[in-house]
C-alpha positions as CSV (number, residue, x, y, z in Angstrom):
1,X,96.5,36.3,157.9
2,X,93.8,37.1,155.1
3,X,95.3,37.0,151.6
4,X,95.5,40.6,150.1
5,X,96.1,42.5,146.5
6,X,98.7,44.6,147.1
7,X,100.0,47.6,145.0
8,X,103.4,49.0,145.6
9,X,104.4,52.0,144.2
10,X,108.6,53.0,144.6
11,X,109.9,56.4,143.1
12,X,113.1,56.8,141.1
13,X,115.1,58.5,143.8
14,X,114.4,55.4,145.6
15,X,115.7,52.9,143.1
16,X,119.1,54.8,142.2
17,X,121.9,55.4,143.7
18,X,123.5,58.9,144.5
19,X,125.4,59.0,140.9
20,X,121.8,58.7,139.3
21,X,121.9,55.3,138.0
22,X,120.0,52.1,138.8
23,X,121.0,50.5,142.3
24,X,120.7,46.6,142.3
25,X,121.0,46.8,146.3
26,X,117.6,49.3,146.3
27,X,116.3,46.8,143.4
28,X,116.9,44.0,145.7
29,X,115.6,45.2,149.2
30,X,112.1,45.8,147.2
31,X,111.9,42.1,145.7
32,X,113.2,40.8,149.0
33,X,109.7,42.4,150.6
34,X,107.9,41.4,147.9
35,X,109.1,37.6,147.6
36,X,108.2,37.8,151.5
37,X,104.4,38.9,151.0
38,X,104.0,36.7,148.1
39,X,105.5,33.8,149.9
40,X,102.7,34.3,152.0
41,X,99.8,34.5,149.7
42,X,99.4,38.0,149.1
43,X,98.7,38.8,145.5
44,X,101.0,41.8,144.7
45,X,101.7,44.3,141.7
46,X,104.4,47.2,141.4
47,X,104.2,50.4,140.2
48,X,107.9,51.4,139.5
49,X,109.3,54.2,138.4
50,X,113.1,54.7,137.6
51,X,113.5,54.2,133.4
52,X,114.0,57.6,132.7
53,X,117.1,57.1,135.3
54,X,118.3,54.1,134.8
55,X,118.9,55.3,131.3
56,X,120.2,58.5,130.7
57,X,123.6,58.4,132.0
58,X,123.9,55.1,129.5
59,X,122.5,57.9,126.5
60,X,125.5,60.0,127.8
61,X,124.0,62.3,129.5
62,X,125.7,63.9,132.9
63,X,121.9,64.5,135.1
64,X,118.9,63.7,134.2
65,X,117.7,65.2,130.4
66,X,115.2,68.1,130.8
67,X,114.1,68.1,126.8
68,X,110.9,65.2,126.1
69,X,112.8,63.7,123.4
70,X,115.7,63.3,124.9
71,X,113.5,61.9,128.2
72,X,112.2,59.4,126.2
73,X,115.5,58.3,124.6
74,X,116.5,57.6,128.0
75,X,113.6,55.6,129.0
76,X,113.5,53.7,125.8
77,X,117.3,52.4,127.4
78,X,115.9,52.5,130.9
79,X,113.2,50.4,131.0
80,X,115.0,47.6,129.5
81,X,117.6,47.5,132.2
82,X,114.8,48.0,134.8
83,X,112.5,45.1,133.8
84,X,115.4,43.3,133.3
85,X,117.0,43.7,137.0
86,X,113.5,42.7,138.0
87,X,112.9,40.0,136.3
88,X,116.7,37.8,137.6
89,X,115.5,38.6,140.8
90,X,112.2,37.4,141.0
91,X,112.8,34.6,139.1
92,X,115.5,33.6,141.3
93,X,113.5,33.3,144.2
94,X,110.7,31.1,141.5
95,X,108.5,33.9,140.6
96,X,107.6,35.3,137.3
97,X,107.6,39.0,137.0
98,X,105.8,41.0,133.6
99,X,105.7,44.1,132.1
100,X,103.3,46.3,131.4
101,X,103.4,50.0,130.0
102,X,100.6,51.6,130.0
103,X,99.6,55.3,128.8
104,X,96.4,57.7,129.8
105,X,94.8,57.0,126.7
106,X,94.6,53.2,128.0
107,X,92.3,54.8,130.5
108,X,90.8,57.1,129.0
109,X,89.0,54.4,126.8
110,X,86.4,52.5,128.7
111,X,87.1,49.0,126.9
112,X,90.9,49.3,126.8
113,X,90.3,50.0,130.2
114,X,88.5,47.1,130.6
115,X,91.1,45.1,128.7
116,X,93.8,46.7,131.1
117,X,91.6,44.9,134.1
118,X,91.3,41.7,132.6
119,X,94.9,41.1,132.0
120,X,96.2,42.4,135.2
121,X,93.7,40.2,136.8
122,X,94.7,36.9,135.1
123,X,98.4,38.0,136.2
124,X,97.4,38.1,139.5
125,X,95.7,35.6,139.9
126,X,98.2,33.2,138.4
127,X,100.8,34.5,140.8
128,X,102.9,36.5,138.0
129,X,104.0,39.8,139.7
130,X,102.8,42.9,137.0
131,X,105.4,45.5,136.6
132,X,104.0,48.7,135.8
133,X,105.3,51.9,134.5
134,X,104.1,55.0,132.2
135,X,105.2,54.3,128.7
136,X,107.3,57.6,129.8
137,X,108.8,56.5,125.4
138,X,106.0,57.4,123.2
139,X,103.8,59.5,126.1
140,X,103.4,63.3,125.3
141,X,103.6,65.7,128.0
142,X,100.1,66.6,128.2
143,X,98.7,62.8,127.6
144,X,101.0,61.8,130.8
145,X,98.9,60.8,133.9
146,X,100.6,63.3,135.8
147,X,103.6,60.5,137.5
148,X,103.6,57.2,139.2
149,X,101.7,58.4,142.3
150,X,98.7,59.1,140.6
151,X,98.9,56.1,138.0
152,X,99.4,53.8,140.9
153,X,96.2,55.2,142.7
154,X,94.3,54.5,139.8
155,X,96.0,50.9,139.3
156,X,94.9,50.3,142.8
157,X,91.4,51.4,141.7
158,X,91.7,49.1,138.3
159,X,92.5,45.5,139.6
160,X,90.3,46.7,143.2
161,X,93.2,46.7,145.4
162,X,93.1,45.7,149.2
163,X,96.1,48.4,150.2
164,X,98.4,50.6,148.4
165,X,101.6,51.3,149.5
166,X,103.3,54.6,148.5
167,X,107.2,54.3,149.3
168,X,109.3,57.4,149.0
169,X,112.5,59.0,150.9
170,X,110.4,60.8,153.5
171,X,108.8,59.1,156.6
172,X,105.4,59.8,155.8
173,X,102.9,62.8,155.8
174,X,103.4,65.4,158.1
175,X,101.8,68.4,159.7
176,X,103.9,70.7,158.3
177,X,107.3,70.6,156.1
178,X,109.9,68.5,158.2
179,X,112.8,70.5,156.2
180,X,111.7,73.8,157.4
181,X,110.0,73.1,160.8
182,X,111.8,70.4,163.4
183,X,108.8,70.1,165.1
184,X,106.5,69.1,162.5
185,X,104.4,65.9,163.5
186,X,103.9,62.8,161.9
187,X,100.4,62.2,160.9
188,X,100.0,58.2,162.1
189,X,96.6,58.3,160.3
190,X,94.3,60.1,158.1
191,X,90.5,59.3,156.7
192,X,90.3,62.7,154.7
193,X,92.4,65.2,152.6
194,X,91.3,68.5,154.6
195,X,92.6,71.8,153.4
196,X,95.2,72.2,156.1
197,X,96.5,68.7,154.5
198,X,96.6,70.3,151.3
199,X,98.4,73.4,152.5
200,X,101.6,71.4,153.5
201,X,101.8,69.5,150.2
202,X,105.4,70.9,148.8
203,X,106.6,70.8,145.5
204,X,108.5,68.1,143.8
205,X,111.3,67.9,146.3
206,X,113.7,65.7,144.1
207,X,116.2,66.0,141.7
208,X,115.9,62.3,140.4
209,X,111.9,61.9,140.1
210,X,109.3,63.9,139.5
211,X,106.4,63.6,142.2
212,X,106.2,65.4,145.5
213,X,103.8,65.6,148.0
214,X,101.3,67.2,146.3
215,X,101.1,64.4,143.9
216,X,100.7,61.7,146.6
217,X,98.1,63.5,148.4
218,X,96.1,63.4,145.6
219,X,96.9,60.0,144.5
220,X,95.7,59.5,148.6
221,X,92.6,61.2,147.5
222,X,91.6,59.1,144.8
223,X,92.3,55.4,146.6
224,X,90.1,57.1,149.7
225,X,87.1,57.9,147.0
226,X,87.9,54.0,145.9
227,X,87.7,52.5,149.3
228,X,91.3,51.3,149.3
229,X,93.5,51.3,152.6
230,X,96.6,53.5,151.7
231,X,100.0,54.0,153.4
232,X,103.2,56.2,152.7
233,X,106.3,55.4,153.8
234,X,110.0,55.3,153.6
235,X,112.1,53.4,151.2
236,X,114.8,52.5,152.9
237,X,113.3,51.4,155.9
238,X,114.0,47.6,156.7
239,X,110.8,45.7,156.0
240,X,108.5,48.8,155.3
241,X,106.7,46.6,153.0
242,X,106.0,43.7,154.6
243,X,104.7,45.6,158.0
244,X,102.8,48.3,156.6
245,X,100.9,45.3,155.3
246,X,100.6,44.1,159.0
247,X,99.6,47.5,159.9
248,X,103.1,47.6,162.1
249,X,105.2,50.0,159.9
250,X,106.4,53.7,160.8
251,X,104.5,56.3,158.5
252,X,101.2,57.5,157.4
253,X,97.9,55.6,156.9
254,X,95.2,56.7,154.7
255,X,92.1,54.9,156.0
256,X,88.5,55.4,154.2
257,X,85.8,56.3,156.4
258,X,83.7,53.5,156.6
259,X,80.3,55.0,156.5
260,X,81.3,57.0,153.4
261,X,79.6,55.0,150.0
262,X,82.8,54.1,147.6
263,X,82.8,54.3,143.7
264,X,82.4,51.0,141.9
265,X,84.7,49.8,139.3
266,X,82.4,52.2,136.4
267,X,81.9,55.3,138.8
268,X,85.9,55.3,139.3
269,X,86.5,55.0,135.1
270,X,84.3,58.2,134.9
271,X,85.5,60.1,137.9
272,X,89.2,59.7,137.3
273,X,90.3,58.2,133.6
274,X,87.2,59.0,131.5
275,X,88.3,62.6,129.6
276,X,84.9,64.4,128.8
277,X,83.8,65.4,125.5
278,X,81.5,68.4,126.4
279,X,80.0,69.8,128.8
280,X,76.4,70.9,130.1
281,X,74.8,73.9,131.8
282,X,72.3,73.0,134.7
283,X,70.7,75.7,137.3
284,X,72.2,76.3,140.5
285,X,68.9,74.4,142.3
286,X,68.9,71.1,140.0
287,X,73.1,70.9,140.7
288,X,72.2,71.1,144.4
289,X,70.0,68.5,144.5
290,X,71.7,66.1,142.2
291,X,74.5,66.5,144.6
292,X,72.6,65.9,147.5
293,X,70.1,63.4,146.6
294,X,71.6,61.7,144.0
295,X,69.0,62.2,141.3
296,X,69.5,61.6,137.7
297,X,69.8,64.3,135.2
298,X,66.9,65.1,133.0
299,X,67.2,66.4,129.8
300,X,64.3,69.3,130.9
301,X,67.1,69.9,133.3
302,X,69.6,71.3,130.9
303,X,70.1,75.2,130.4
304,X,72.4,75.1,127.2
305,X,75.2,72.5,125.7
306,X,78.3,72.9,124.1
307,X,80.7,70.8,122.7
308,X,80.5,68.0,120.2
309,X,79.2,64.7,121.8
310,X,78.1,61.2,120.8
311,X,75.2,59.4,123.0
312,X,77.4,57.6,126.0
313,X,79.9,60.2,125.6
314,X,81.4,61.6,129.1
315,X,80.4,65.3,129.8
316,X,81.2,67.3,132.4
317,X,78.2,68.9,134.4
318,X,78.5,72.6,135.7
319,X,75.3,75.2,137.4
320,X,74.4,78.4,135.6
321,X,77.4,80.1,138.6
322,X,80.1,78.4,136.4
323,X,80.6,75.9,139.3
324,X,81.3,71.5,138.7
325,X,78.8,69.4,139.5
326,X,80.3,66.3,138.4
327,X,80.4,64.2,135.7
328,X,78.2,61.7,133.4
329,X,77.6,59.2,130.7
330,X,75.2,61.6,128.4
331,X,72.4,59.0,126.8
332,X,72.2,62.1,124.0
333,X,74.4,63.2,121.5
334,X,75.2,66.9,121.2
335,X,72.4,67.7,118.2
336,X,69.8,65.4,120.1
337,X,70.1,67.4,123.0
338,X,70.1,70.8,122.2
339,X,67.2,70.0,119.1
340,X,65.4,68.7,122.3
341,X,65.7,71.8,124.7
342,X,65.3,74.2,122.1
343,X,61.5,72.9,120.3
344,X,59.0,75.0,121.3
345,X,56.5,71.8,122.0
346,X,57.2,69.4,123.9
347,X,56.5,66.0,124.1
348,X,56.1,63.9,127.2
349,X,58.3,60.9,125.4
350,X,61.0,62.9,124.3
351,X,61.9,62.9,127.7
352,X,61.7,59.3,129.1
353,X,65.0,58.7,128.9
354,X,67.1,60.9,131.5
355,X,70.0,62.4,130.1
356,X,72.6,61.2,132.9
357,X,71.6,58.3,134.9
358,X,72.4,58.2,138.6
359,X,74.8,55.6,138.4
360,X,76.5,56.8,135.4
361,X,76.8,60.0,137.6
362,X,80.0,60.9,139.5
363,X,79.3,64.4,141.6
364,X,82.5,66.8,143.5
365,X,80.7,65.8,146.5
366,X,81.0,62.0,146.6
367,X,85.2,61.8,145.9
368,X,86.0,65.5,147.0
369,X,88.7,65.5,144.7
370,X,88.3,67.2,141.1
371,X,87.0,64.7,139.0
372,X,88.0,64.2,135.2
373,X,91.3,65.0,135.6
């Protein structure tokens, strides 16, 4: 069997029992599967929701808070008991589990980005099992990566995952909503997010966490743009983990199409963590062939800037129509930029430099997903 990186992500509503509070039985199923893969030499790293849950019964709380303070009161209590449960259990079958809390601004920073990479990967490869959750304590609303679907996506993405497994309380993806139509099919396999995919996306469907199946489709979206094998299934399954890494498990796969060219490690920092700064105007004929032929971006190229940029700043592209090209790293700042498309004469090695290099470049067309979000 080759040796794979694994990340697993679990929600809260499958880590808690009906009352809303942490289940050691649901705890314990997961690090059973786990100790299993990791017996066998898989290198493996959870994504785990459930702090927000575990503590807010323990604040005094009835169902879960709705207020951000009082959310984060919760998880501050939480994600103590969570890591904790963790940890006994992996370490009594002789494995060392860590934690790690991490918030968008960790990736929105290319070198504590890099730093986030470099850890995890020493983890791994020492055969410590990371533990990773939002730091749901100290994270604003509008800083939050969204929930645990997308963060583990873009985990997956960070330490270059072989497979990421999604576990939830449904079966997988299907055709259409199983609650409303019985004869809604389960989708065995998928190499693309196609519109009529998107269309059956619900809502968040539970009262415990907070990502439906909107939010896993496009976590789905961005490990297919990474070249990561993908897979959504149940919880509660018996041994869902250990053979949807065989390939042998009852749900959804999320396969990349091979002949489609994956983002490296730098193209996947820009596309999905990056934040730009500013933004820049390009006609409607230089953003269709950037897109298609994968040119660089000169700075002759650019209609009109706006924003407040620094050279190797992030900027998003868009055509003179008021579509999104993409994104970039710019090599000018703001004032550089616009004092060089607005002199009257120009000089030949003003413009040796392009203004967004082709692989510092990440177009709509090469992820199909919305990129800098």
């Amino acid at each position: 069997m080759d040796k794979k990186r694994i990340v697993i992500k679990i929600g809260s509503s499958s880590l808690t029992s009906l009352h809303g509070e942490l289940s050691r039985r649901k705890i314990e199923k997961l690090v059973d599967e786990v100790v299993r893969l990791k017996d066998d030499g898989h290198e493996v790293l959870l994504v785990s929701s459930g702090a927000v849950a575990a503590g807010y019964r323990k604040l005094g709380f009835i169902s879960r808070p709705d207020t951000l303070p009082e959310k984060q009161a919760a998880a501050s209590i939480g994600q103590g008991l969570l890591i904790e449960t963790y940890s006994d259990l992996f370490i009594s079958h002789g494995y060392v589990g860590s934690q790690i809390l991490i918030t968008r601004d960790d990736f929105s920073d290319e070198n504590r980005y890099n730093n986030a990479r470099s850890t995890l990967t020493v983890l791994l490869e020492r055969g410590i099992i990371p533990i990773v959750n939002e730091n749901d304590t100290i994270t604003m609303d509008f800083l939050k990566f969204g929930d645990n679907d997308t963060l583990s996506a873009k985990v997956a993405g960070l330490v270059n995952a072989d497979q990421l497994i999604i576990l939830s309380d449904i079966d997988g993806l299907y055709d259409d909503d199983p609650r409303k139509n019985e004869d809604a099919q389960l989708l065995n396999q998928v190499h693309e997010i196609t519109p009529e995919i998107e269309a059956v996306a619900g809502d968040p469907g539970s009262a415990v966490g907070t990502g439906g199946m909107k939010s896993k489709i496009d976590a789905f979206k961005i490990s297919l743009a990474s070249g990561i094998s993908s897979f959504l299934g149940k919880a509660s399954t018996p041994n869902i983990v250990y053979d949807a890494v065989n390939h042998e498990a009852t749900g959804t796969y999320f396969e990349p199409k091979s002949e489609n060219e994956n983002l490296n490690q730098k193209k996947q920092w820009i596309a999905f963590n990056s934040g730009p700064e500013g933004e820049v105007t390009i006609n409607d004929k230089i953003g269709a062939s950037i897109q298609e032929n994968n040119k660089s971006l000169s700075p002759l190229d650019v209609h009109s800037v706006s924003g407040r940029f620094d050279k190797g700043a992030v900027i998003r592209i868009k055509n003179i129509s008021g579509e999104d090209i993409g994104l970039g790293v710019m090599n000018y700042s703001a004032n550089e930029l616009k004092r060089l498309i607005n002199q009257k004469e120009i000089k030949l090695q003003d413009f040796q430099t392009a203004a967004v290099e082709s692989e510092d470049l990440v177009c709509h067309l090469d992820v199909a997903v919305p990129v800098g979000v």
